[in-house]
Residue, then its C-alpha position, 0 to 999 in steps of 0.5 A: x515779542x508779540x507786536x500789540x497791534x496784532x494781539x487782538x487777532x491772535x486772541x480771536x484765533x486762538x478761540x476759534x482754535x479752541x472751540x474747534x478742538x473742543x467740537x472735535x473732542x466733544x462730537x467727533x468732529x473732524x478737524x479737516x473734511x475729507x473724502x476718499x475715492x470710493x466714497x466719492x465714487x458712491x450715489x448717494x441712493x436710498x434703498x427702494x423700500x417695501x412700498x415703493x416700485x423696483x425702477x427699471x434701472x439697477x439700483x446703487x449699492x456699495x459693497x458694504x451694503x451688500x453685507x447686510x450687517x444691520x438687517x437693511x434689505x428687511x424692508x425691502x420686497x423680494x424683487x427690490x432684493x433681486x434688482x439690487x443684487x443684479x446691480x451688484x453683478x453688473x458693476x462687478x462686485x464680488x461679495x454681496x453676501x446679505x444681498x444673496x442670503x436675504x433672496x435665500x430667505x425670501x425665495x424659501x418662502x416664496x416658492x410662487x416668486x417671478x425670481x424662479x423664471x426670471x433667473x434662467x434668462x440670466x444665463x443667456x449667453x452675453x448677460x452675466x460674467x462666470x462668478x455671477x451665474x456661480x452665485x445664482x446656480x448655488x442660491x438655488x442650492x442652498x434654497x433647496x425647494x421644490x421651485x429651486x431645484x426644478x430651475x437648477x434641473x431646467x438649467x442642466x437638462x437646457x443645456x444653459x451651463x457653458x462655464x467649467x467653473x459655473x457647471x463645478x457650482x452646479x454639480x455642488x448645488x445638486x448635492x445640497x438637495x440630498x437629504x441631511x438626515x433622512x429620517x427626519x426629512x427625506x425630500x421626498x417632494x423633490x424626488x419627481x424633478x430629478x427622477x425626470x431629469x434622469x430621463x432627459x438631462x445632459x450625461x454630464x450631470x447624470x452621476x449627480x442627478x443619480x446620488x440625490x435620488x439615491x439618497x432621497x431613495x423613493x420606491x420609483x427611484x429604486x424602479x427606475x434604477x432596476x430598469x436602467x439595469x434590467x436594459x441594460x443598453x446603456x454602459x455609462x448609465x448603468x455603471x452610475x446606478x451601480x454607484x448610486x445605489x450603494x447610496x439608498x438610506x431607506x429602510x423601506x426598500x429592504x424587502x425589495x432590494x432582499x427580493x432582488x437579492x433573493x429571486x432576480x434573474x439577472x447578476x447585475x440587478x442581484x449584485x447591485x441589490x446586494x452592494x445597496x443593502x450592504x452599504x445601508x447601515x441597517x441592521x434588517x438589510x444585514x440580515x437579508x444579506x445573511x438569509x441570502x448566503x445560507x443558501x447559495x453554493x460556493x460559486x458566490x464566495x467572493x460576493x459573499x465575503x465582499x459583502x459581509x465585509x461591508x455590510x460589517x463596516x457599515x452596520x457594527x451591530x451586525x457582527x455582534x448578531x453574527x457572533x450569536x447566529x453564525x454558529x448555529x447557522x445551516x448553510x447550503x455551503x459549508x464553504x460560504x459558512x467558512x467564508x463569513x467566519x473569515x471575514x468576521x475573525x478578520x473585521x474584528x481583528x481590525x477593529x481591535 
């Protein structure tokens, strides 16, 4: 039994208890204010916007906020992005995804940008931790411009990567400027800064350095590449050009690369020129190769079956041309001719 005298209060509460409830309900309200560490944690920061000036001080950021997912950072100048990401790498956060890809963005657009040269004092011994140089040396990769690539060269070619981890990140930043088709954009443009870095960067990015030349395959690549084997007074140099020119993908060093097949007096710059053509996946680089063995002696039957085999796998439409040219084909070497009948009787074994 409720004592009378109390009712009225009990009345009064039971609104005050229903109104909360339906506030509750109605707005989303909720019932008792609560508050974690991490939000506590949190200044409440505006973002610096297009119009106003990058402070000298990092700007705050949350993890969230790193992400990106409503397109905040569109508003804000390409060294208000710069700043808060620094920001993020000196309170230690470890995803900061939106951040990186609007600098992605915006450095792609901006190749005059300060960003470029501010960047490279940040690998400075004592200012960035390893996961954080690792995040600016794959920017630069995925830039992937002429301003991005020549930092990343200046960066190997310095001397400034100390890190195992950061150098991994670096030698996956240097294939990203291989081209992804060829026939539609070579990065030609890029061809200089490497080609330079060749020339004076650190031997443990030369392999690297060397396959994005070769893929990108400029006449002045192929030059510097026959003259590494042409010197031939540097083991490691030579054994990466080796490697590097089984990755040429332009068609239009063919008549070159035959003429060194055909006429080099050196077997070093002949051998590499035969292994470049036979790995091309050109039907015309192929057939240089057949002009060639019709007229060698049966001295040169391993190379010739090495190649053909290659140049079988890598150009399909090859076999079908030896099936037709093949049997009526004249060779200074009948024994080279039974060679290549070989190796096609046992290429097309194995396709079937």
């Amino acid at each position: 039994m409720i004592n009378p005298k109390y009712l009225p209060a009990l009345i009064v509460t039971l609104l005050i208890l229903g109104a909360l409830v339906f506030a509750a309900n109605r707005w989303g309200l909720p019932l008792v204010q609560t508050m974690t560490n991490s939000a506590k944690n949190i200044p409440a920061k505006p973002l610096v916007n297009a119009k106003q000036a990058v402070p000298e001080e990092f700007i705050e950021f949350d993890s969230q906020a790193g992400q990106d997912n409503d397109g905040r950072f569109a508003t804000l100048t390409t060294q208000a992005v710069w700043q808060n990401l620094l920001a993020g790498f000196q309170r230690g956060e470890k995803a900061q995804i939106g951040l990186e890809n609007a600098l992605i963005m915006r450095l792609r657009k901006e190749p005059g940008n300060a960003v470029y040269e501010e960047l490279l004092s940040y690998f400075k011994p004592g200012i960035l931790d390893t996961p954080a140089q690792q995040v600016l040396v794959s920017i630069l990769g995925e830039v992937g411009n002429y301003n991005a690539a020549e930092i990343l060269m200046r960066l190997v070619s310095g001397g400034l990567l100390h890190d195992p981890d950061v150098k991994l990140s670096a030698f996956h930043a240097i294939s990203k400027f291989a081209p992804e088709s060829w026939r539609e954009h070579s990065n030609a443009e890029l061809a200089p800064v490497f080609e330079a870095a060749w020339q004076t960067g650190d031997t443990e990015f030369l392999s690297s350095i060397a396959n994005v030349m070769a893929s990108i395959g400029t006449p002045s690549t192929l030059d510097i590449f026959i003259q590494t084997l042409t010197d031939n007074n540097n083991d490691e140099r030579v054994e990466i050009v080796n490697q590097a020119m089984t990755n040429l993908v332009n068609p239009a060093l063919i008549p070159k690369l035959d003429d060194l097949l055909q006429s080099s007096p050196l077997d070093n710059v002949q051998l590499a020129s035969g292994e470049a053509l036979a790995n091309m996946g050109e039907i015309e680089a192929a057939t240089a190769i057949f002009k060639w063995s019709t007229q060698v002696d049966a001295g040169r039957i391993d190379l010739v079956k090495d190649l053909f085999e290659k140049a079988m796998n890598t150009t399909p439409e090859f076999i079908d041309y030896l099936d037709t040219t093949l049997p009526t084909q004249s060779f200074a070497s009948t024994e080279i001719k039974q060679a290549i009948d070989e190796v096609l009787v046992n290429v097309k074994n194995g396709v079937e």
